[in-house]
C-alpha positions in Angstrom: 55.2 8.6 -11.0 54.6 7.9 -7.7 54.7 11.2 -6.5 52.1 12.0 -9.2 49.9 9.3 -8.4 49.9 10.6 -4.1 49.0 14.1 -5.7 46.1 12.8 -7.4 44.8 11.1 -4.3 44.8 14.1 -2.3 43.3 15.9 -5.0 40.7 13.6 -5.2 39.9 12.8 -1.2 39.6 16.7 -1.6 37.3 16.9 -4.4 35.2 14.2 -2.1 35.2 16.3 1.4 33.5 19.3 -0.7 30.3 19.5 -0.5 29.4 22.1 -3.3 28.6 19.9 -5.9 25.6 17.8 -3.6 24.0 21.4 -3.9 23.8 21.0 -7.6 22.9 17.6 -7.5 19.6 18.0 -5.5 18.7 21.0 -7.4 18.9 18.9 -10.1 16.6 16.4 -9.1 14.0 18.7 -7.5 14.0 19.7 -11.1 13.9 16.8 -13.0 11.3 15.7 -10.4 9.1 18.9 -10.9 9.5 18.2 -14.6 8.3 15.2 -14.4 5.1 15.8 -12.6 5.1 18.3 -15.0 4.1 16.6 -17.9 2.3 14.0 -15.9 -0.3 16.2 -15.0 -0.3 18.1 -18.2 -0.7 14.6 -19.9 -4.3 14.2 -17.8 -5.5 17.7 -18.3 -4.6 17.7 -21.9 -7.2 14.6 -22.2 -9.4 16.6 -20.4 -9.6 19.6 -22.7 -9.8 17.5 -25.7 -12.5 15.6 -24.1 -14.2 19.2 -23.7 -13.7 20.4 -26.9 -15.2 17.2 -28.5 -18.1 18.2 -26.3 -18.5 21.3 -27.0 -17.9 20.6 -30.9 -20.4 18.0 -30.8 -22.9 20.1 -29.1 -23.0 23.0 -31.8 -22.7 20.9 -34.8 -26.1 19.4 -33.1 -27.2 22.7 -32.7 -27.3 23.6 -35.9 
C-alpha cells in the first residue's frame, strides 16, 4: 500500500511539472472571454436594429 501510495505521488508531482494542460487552459479562457464580449456587444447592437426597424416601420406606416 505504501508502495502504491509513493507511485501515485510521483505520478502526480509529474502530472504538476507538465505544462501542456496551462495551454488548454488559457485557450479556454481567451475563448470564453471572446464569447463573452461576444454576446455583449451583440446584446447592444441587437437593441439597435430593433430600434431601427421600429423607425423605419413607423416611418412607412406614416407614409401611407
Amino acid at each position: 500500500m505504501y508502495i502504491q501510495l509513493i507511485k501515485l505521488r510521483a505520478r502526480m508531482q509529474n502530472l504538476m511539472q507538465l505544462e501542456e494542460g496551462q495551454d488548454l487552459i488559457e485557450y479556454a479562457l481567451v475563448v470564453a472571454l471572446i464569447a463573452f464580449a461576444a454576446t455583449a456587444g451583440m446584446s447592444s447592437l441587437a437593441t439597435a436594429i430593433n430600434s431601427t426597424f421600429s423607425t423605419i416601420g413607423t416611418t412607412l406606416t406614416t407614409a401611407i
